[in-house]
LONULUM-182327 format. One record per residue (C-alpha): y, z, x; residue number from 0. Coordinates in steps of 0.2 Angstrom, whole numbers. Layout:
<rs>
[r [Y,Z,X],NUM]
...
</rs>
This chain:
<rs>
[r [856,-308,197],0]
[r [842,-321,202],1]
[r [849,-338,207],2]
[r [843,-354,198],3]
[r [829,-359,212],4]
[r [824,-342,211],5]
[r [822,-341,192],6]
[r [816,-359,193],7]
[r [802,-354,205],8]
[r [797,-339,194],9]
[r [794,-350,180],10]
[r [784,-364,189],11]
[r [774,-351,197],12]
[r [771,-342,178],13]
[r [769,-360,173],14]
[r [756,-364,184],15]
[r [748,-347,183],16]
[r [744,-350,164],17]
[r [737,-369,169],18]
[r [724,-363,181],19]
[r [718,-349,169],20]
[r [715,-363,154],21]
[r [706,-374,171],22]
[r [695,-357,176],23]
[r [691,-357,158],24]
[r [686,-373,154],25]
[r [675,-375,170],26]
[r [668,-357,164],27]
[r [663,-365,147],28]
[r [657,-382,156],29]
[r [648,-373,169],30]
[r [638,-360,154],31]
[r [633,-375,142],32]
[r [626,-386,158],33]
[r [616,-369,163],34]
[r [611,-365,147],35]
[r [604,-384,143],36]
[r [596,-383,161],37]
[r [588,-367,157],38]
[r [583,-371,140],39]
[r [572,-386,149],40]
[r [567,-379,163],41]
[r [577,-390,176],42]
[r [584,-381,191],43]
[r [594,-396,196],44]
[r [601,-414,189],45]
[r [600,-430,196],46]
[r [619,-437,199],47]
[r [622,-452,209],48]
[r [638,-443,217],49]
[r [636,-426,218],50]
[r [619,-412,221],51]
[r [616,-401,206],52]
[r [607,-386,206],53]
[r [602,-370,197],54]
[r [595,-354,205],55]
[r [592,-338,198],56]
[r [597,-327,213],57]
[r [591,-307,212],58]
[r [607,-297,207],59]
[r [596,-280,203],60]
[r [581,-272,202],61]
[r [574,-263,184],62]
[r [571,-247,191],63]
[r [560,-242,173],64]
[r [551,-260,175],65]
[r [545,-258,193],66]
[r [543,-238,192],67]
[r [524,-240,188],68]
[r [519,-248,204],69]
[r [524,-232,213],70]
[r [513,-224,201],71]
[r [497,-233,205],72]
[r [482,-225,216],73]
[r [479,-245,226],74]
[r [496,-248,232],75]
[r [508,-234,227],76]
[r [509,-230,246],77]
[r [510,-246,252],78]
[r [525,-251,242],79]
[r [535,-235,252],80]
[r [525,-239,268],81]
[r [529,-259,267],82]
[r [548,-252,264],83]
[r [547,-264,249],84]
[r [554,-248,240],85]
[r [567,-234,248],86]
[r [563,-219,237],87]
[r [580,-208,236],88]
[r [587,-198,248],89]
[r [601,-189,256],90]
[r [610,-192,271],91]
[r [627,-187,269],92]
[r [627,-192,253],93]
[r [614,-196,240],94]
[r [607,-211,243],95]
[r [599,-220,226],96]
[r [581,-227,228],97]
[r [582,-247,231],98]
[r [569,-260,228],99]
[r [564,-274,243],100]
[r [559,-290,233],101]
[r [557,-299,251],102]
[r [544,-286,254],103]
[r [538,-284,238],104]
[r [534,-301,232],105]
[r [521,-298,246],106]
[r [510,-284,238],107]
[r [509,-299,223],108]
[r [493,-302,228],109]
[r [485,-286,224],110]
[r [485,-295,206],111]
[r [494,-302,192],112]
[r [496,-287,185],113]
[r [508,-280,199],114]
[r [513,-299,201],115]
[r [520,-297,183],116]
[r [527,-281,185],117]
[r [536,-286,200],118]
[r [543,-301,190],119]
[r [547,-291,174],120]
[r [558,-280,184],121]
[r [568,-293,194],122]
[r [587,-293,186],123]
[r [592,-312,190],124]
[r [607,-323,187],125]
[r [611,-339,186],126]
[r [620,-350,198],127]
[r [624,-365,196],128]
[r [632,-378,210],129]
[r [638,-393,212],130]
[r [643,-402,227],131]
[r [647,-420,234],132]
[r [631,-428,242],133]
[r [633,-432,260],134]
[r [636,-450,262],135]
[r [620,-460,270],136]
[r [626,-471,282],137]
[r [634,-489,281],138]
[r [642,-481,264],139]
</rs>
């Protein structure tokens, strides 16, 4: 048999459990209607007087289909493997699943805007949304 502290306990920490999930989803829904507003104009940040907002749209994933027919092209097909801005697959111990550089290649975006926009078309980005305190200027 629990004793009353301990049932007590139980119950605050359920209690409390069940408030921060109904927090966590009400910054969730906050956080999607600022982003979405802020993609919808084109901002990637807000002015605030008090705190730094900013959107970025880091690279989560590459589309593999998307970015396929750089490989396939005579001018830079080579380069892409040779610049490593693509590891074809391979096995080691195990089999290792091609993977795309965007460091590297972003790079080969000069050979035109068609490789430029085939480079972009198969980036797979998110959004990510901060917001943090400024730092105080001095005599604040």
């Amino acid at each position: 048999m629990m004793s009353k502290s301990t049932d007590d306990r139980v119950r605050k920490i359920a209690n409390l459990t069940s408030i921060l999930q109904s927090i966590k989803d009400e910054i969730f829904q906050e956080e999607f209607e600022l982003i979405q507003e802020l993609n919808e104009s084109g901002a990637t940040a807000i002015p605030h007087p008090e705190y730094e907002v900013k959107l970025t749209h880091p690279i989560k994933g590459s589309d593999d289909g998307a970015l396929r027919p750089l490989l396939e092209r005579e001018d830079i097909g080579d380069l892409i493997i040779d610049e490593g801005a693509y590891i074809p697959p391979h096995k080691k111990e195990i089999e290792v699943k091609g993977k795309w550089d965007f460091g590297k290649l972003n790079k080969l975006k000069k050979y035109g805007t068609d490789v430029a926009a085939i480079i972009e078309s198969g980036k797979i980005t998110t959004d990510n949304l901060t917001i943090k305190p400024k730092k105080k200027k001095r005599g604040d």
